[in-house]
C-alpha positions as CSV (number, residue, x, y, z in Angstrom):
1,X,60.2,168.7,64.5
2,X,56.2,168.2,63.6
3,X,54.2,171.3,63.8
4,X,50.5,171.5,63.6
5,X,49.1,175.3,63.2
6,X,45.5,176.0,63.8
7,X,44.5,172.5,61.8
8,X,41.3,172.7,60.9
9,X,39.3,169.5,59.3
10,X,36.0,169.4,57.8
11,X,34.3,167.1,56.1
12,X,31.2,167.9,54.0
13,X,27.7,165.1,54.9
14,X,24.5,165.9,53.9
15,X,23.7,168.2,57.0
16,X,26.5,170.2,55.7
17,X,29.9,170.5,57.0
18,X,31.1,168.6,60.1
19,X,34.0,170.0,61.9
20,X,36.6,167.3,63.5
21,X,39.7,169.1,64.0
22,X,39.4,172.4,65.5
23,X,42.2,174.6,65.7
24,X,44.9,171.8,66.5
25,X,48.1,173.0,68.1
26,X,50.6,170.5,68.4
27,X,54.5,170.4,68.3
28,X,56.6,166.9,68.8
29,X,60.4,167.1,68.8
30,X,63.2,164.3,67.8
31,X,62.9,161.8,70.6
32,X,59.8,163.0,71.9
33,X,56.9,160.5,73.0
34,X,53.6,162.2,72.5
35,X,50.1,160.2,73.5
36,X,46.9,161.6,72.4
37,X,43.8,160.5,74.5
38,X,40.4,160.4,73.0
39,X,37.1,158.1,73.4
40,X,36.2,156.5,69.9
41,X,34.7,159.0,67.2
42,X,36.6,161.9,68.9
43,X,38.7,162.5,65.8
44,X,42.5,160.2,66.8
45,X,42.4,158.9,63.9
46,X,41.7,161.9,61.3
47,X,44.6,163.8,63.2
48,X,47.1,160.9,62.9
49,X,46.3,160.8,58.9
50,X,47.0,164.9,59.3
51,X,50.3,164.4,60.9
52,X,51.2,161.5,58.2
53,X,50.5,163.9,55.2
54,X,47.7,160.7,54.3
55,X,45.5,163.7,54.3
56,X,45.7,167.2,54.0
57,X,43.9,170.0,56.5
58,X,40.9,172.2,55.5
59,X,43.0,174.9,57.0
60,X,45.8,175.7,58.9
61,X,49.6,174.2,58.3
62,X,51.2,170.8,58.9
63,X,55.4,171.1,59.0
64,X,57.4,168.2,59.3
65,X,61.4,168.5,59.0
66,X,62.0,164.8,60.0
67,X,60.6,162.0,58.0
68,X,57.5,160.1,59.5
69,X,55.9,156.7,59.3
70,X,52.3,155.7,58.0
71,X,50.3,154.7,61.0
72,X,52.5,151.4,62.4
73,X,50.7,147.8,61.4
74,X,48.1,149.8,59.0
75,X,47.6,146.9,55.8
76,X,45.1,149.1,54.1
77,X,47.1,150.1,51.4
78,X,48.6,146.7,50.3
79,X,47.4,145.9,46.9
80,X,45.6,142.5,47.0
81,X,46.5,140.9,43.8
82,X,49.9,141.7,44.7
83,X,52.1,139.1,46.9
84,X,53.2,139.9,50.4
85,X,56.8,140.1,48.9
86,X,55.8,142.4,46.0
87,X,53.8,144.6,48.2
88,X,57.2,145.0,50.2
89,X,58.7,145.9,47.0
90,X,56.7,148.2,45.9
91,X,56.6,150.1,49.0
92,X,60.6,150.0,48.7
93,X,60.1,151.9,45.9
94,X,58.0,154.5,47.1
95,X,60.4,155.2,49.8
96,X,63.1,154.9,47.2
97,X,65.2,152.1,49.5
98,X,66.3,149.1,48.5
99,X,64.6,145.8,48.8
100,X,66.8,142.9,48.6
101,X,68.3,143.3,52.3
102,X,65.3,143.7,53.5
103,X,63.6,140.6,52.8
104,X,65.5,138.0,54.9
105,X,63.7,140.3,57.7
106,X,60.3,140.3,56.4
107,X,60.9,136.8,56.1
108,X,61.8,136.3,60.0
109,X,59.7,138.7,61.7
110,X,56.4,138.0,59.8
111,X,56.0,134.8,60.3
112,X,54.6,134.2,57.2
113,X,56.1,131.1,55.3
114,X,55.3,130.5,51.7
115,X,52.6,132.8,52.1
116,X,54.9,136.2,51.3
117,X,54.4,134.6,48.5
118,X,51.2,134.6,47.9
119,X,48.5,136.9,46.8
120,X,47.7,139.3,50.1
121,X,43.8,138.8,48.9
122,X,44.6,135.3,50.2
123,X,45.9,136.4,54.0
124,X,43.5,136.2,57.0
125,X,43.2,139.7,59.5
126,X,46.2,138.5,61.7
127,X,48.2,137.8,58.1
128,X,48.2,141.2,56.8
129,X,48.9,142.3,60.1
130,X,51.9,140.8,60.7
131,X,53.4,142.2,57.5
132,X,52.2,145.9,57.6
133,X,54.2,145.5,60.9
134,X,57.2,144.2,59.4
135,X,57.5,146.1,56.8
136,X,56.8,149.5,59.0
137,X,60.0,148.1,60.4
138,X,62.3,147.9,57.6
139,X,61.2,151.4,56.5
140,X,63.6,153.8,59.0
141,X,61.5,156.9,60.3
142,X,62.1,159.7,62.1
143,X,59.0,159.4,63.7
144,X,57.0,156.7,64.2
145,X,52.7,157.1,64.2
146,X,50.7,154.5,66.6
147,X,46.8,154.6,65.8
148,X,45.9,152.0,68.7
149,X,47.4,148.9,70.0
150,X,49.8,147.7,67.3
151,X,50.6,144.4,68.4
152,X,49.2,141.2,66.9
153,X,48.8,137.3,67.4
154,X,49.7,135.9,70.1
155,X,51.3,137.1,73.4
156,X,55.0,135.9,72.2
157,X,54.6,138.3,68.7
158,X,53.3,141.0,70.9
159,X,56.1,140.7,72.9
160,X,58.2,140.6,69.4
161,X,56.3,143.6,68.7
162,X,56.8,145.6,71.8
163,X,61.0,145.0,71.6
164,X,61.4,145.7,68.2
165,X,59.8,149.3,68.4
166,X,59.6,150.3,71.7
167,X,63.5,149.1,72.6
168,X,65.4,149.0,69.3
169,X,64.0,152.5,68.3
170,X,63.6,154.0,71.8
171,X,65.6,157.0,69.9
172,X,63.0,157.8,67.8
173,X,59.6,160.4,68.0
174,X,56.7,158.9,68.6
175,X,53.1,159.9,68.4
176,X,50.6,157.5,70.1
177,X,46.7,157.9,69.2
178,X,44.9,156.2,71.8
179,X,41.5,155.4,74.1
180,X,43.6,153.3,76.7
181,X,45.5,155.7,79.2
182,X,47.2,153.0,80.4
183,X,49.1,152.2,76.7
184,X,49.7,155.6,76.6
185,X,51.3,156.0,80.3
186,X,53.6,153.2,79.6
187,X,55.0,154.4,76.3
188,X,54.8,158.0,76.5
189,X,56.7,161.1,78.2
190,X,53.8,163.8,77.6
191,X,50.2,163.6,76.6
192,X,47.4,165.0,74.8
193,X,43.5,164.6,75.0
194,X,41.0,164.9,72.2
195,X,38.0,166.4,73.2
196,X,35.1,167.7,70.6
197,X,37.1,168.4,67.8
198,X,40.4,170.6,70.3
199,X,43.4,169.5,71.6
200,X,44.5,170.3,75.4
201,X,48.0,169.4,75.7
202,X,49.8,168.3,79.2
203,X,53.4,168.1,80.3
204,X,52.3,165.8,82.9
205,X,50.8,162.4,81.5
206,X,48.6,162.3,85.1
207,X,46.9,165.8,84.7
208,X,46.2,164.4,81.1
209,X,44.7,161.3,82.1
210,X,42.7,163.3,85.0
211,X,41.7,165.3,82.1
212,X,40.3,162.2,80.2
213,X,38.5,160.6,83.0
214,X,36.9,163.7,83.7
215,X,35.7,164.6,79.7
216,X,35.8,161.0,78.0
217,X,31.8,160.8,78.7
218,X,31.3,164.2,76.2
């Protein structure tokens, strides 16, 4: 289970605070597919960092007794003088896994050639990409986190993309962070939409998305 409790998140500017998660309320079981609806700015991203542990609430609790991802295809925290292949190491580390078996799938699914070998500094958009995705992969969660569309390249590796989490871990939670109703009414059993800093929760994706359409201009 994932349990949010009255999450609050503020972050201080120089007109004083500025309130982006208000009172949050949100509980995702083993299994469960959550999507979160929200227009850009609205604050997705912030709560998916919340639910990751990435970043910690002003107030209120965050409980998680099942282990979760870091948002699926994020590269951010690759270190660039590092190669692709130590980057995979290290984050083997981290997670305290092995890394040995899990190279030959890096390997395959990245697509990347000698360039896991190479410094990541050195990798184009689509480059880093492709390994933050494969290496979410090889890292077994609980639950995975979706901030946005996660496939990338062309339509064959987003079709990679698709049956590698959406089939082979069809098992596993899911929390989906999105502006595009449609992405979350294909992956997702319930919904969620972001609104001004509160969360209105729905059992029934289509009252959600009537939700959405209706407050996505505020």
């Amino acid at each position: 289970m994932i349990e949010l409790t009255n999450v609050v998140k503020c972050y201080p500017t120089r007109h004083g605070p500025a309130t982006v998660l208000n009172g949050i309320n949100l509980q995702v079981a083993r299994g469960e597919k959550v999507g979160i609806l929200g227009r850009n700015g609205s604050g997705k991203s912030t709560l998916i960092r919340m639910v990751s542990g990435a970043e910690r609430p002003t107030s209120g609790h965050v409980s998680r007794t099942m282990s979760v991802s870091w948002p699926i295809a994020f590269g951010g925290a690759f270190q660039g003088t590092l190669t692709g292949l130590d980057n995979l190491r290290f984050i083997c580390r981290v997670y305290d896994t092995s890394t040995e078996d899990k190279i030959p799938y890096v390997e395959e699914f990245s697509e990347l050639g000698r360039y896991l070998r190479e410094p990541v500094k050195s990798y184009s958009s689509g480059m880093r990409a492709r390994l933050a995705f494969a290496i979410s992969m090889v890292i077994e969660f609980d639950c995975f986190l979706i901030d946005e569309i996660v496939a990338v390249g062309d339509a064959r590796f987003h079709e990679k993309c698709r049956i590698e989490l959406f089939e082979k871990r069809k098992d596993r939670a899911l929390i989906l962070v999105s502006h595009d109703p449609g992405y979350v009414r294909e992956h997702c059993q319930h919904a969620a939409v972001l609104v001004k800093g509160s969360l209105t929760t729905f059992t029934n994706v289509d009252e959600a998305f009537a939700f959405y359409t209706e407050h996505a201009a505020e």
